[in-house]
C-alpha positions as CSV (number, residue, x, y, z in Angstrom):
1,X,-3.1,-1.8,36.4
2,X,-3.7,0.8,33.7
3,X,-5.7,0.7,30.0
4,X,-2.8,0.3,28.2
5,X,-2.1,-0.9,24.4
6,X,0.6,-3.8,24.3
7,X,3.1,-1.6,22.5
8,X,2.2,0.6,25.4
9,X,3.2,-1.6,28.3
10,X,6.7,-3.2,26.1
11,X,7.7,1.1,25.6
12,X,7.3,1.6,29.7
13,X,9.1,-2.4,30.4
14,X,11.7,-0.4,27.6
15,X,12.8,2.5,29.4
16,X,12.0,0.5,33.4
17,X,14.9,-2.0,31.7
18,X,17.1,0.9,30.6
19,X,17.0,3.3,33.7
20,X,17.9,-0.2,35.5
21,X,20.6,-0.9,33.2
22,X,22.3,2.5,33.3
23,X,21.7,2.4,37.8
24,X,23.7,-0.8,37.4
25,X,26.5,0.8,35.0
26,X,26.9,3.5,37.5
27,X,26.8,0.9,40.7
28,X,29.5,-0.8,38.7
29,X,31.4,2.2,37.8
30,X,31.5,3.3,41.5
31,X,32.3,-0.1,43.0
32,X,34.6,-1.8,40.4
33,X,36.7,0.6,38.8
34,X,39.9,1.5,41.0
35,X,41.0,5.6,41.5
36,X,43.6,7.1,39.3
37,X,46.6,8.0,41.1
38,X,46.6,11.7,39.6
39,X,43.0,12.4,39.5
40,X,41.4,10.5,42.2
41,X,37.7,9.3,42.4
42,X,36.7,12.5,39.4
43,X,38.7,10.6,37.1
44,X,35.9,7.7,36.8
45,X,33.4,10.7,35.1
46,X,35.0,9.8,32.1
47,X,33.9,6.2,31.7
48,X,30.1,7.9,31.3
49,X,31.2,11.1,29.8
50,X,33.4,10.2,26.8
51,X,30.7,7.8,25.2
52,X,27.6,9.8,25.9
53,X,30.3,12.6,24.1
54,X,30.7,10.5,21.1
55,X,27.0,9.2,20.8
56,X,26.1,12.7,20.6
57,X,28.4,13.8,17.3
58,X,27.0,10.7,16.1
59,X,23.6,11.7,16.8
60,X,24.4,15.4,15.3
61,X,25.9,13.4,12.1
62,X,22.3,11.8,11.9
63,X,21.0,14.6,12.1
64,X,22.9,16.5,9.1
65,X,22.5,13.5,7.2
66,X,18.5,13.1,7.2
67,X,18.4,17.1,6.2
68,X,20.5,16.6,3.5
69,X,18.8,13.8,2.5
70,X,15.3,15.7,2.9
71,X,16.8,18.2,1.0
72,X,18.0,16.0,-2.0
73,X,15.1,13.5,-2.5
74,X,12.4,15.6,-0.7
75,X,10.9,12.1,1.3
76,X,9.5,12.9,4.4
77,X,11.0,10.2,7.1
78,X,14.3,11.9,6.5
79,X,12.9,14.5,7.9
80,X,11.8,12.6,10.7
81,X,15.1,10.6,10.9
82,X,16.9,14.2,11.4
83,X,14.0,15.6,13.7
84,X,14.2,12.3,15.6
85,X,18.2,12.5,15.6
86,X,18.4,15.9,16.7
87,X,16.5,15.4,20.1
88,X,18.1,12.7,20.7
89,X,21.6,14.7,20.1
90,X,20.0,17.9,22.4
91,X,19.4,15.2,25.2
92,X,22.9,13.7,24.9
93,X,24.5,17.1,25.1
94,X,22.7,18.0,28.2
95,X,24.2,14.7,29.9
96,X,27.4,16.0,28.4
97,X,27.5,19.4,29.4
98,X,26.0,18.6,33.2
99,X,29.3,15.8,33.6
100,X,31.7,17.6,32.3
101,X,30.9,20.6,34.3
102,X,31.0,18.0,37.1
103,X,34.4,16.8,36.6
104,X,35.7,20.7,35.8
105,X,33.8,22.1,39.2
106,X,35.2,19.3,41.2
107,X,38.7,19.4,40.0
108,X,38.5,22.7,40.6
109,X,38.1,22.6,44.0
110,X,40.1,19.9,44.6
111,X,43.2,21.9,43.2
112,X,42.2,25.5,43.3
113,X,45.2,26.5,45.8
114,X,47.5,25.2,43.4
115,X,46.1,27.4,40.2
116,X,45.9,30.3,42.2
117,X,49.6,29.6,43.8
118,X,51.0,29.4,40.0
119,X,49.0,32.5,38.3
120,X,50.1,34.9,41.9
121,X,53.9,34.2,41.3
């Protein structure tokens, strides 16, 4: 074992429960959810990209929200609500930006001879 505090150990049982957590939403997303007729199997991107979209303008919200308020009153934890925010939002974005370009890559090779069929005639 390691010289850990409490608050220690329950932040590492934290994030062991929430990397299980989201392995289990994508085993579930993979297993349970059926393939759109259109789209196929890419088309289940969007049950992890859409929210982890929205969570992030929320996040950036925060974030404009605790600089105002630092602004107005001056108080430092709005400072660190919007400093806090803000890496949180930069992280989200990153998950944002690496599935969207997922779904766009994959679609695009999945239906590149039709694109390039339309824009040659």
């Amino acid at each position: 074992m390691c010289n850990c505090t409490p608050r220690q150990k329950l932040i590492r049982l934290y994030w062991l429960g929430t990397f299980a957590l989201f392995a289990v939403a994508i085993a579930r997303l993979v297993m349970f959810t059926p393939n759109e007729s259109t789209m196929g199997a890419i088309q289940k991107i969007f049950y992890l990209h859409l929210p982890i979209a929205i969570a992030t303008f929320l996040a950036c919200l925060v974030t404009f929200v605790g600089g105002i308020g630092y602004l107005v009153k001056r108080e430092l934890w709005w400072d660190d609500l919007a400093s806090a925010s803000g890496r949180v939002a930069v992280q989200l974005c990153s998950v944002v930006l690496l599935t969207g370009d997922a779904r766009s890559s994959a679609r695009f090779t999945r239906s590149s001879h039709f694109w390039m069929c339309r824009w040659s005639g």
